[in-house]
C-alpha positions in Angstrom: -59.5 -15.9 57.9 -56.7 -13.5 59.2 -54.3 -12.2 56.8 -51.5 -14.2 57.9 -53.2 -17.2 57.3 -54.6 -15.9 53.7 -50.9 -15.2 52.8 -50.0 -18.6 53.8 -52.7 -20.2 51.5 -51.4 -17.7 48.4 -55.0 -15.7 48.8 -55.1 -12.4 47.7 -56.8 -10.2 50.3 -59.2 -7.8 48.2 -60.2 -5.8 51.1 -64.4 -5.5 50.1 -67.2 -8.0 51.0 -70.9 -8.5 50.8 -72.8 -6.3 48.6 -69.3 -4.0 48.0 -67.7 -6.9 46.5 -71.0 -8.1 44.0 -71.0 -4.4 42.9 -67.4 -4.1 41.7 -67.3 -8.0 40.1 -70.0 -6.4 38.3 -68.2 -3.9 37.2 -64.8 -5.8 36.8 -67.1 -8.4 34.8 -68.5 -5.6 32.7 -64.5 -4.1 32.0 -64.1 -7.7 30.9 -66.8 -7.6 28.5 -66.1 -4.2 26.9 -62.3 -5.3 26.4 -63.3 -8.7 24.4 -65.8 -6.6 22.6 -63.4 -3.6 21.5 -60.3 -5.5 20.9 -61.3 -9.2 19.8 -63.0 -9.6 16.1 -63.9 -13.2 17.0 -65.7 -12.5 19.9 -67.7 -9.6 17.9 -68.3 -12.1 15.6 -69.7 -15.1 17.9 -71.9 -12.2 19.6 -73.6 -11.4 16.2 -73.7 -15.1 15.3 -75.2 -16.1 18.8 -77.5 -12.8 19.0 -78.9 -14.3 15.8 -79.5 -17.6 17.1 -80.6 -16.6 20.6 -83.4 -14.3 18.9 -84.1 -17.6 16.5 -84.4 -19.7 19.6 -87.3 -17.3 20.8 -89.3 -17.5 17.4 -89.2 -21.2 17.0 -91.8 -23.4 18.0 -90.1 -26.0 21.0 -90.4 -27.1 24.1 -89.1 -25.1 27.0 -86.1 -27.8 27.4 -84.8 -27.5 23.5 -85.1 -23.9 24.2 -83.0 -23.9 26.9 -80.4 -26.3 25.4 -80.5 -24.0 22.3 -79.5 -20.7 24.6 -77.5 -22.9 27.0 -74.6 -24.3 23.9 -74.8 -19.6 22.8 -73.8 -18.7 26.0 -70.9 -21.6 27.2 -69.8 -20.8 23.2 -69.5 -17.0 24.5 -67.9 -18.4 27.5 -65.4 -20.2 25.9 -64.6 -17.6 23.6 -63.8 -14.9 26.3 -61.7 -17.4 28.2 -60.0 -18.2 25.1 -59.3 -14.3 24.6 -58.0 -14.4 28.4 -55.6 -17.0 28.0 -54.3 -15.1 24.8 -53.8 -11.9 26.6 -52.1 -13.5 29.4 -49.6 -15.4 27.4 -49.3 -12.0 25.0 -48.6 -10.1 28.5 -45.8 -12.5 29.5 -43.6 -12.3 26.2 -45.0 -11.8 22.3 -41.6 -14.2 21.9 -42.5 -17.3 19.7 -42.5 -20.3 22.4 -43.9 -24.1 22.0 -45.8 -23.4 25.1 -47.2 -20.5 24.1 -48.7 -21.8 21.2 -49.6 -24.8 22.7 -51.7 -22.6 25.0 -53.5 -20.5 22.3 -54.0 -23.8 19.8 -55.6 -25.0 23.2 -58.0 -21.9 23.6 -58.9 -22.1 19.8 -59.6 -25.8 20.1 -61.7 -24.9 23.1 -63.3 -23.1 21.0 -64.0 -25.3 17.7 -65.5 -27.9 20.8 -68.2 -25.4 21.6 -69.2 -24.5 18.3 -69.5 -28.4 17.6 -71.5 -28.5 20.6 -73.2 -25.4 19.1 -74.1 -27.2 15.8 -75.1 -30.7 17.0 -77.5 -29.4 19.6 -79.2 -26.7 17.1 -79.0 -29.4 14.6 -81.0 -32.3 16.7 -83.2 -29.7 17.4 -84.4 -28.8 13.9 -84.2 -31.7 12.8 -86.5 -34.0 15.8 
């Protein structure tokens, strides 16, 4: 696709491609994860709280799949959580005014959030408990 035409379709040309491109959304990826880690006490906590369970899903005694399921609901619970952060920082960057969209974005995010850690708790808890 020529520039032109990537203008057209509101693409951003980012000027890298093949292994280039993996190697710096690597390290764009890892930016992301220090600034959530240094900055965000909820995300610090979920990462204790799923390091816990994600060790806990290694020492129980179940099946490949509930294993999977158990580390599958950690990780789209981290997920969550650091798009949750995203959306914060973005609507932060725009204006710290008080605005019913903004906190209807952030309520959003957190209730995003409280979704995945049901999630989190029903699937660790049919798992025990079968």
């Amino acid at each position: 696709m020529k520039a032109s035409e990537s203008a057209k379709e509101g693409k951003f040309e980012h000027g890298r491609s093949g292994v280039k491109r993996i190697i710096h959304t690597a390290l764009y990826s890892r930016d992301g994860f220090v600034a959530a880690f240094r900055s965000e006490a909820a995300f610090r906590q979920l990462l204790a709280l799923h390091g816990a369970l994600i060790l806990g899903a290694f020492v129980l005694e179940i099946n490949a799949f509930e294993r999977a399921m158990l580390l599958a609901v950690c990780f789209i619970s981290l997920l969550v959580e650091l798009l949750n952060s995203a959306i914060e920082a973005v609507v932060d960057r725009i204006s710290l005014e008080i605005h019913p969209l903004s906190k209807r974005a952030k309520d959003m995010g957190s209730a995003a959030q409280a979704v995945a850690l049901t999630m989190v708790a029903t699937v660790w808890g049919l798992v025990l408990l079968a």
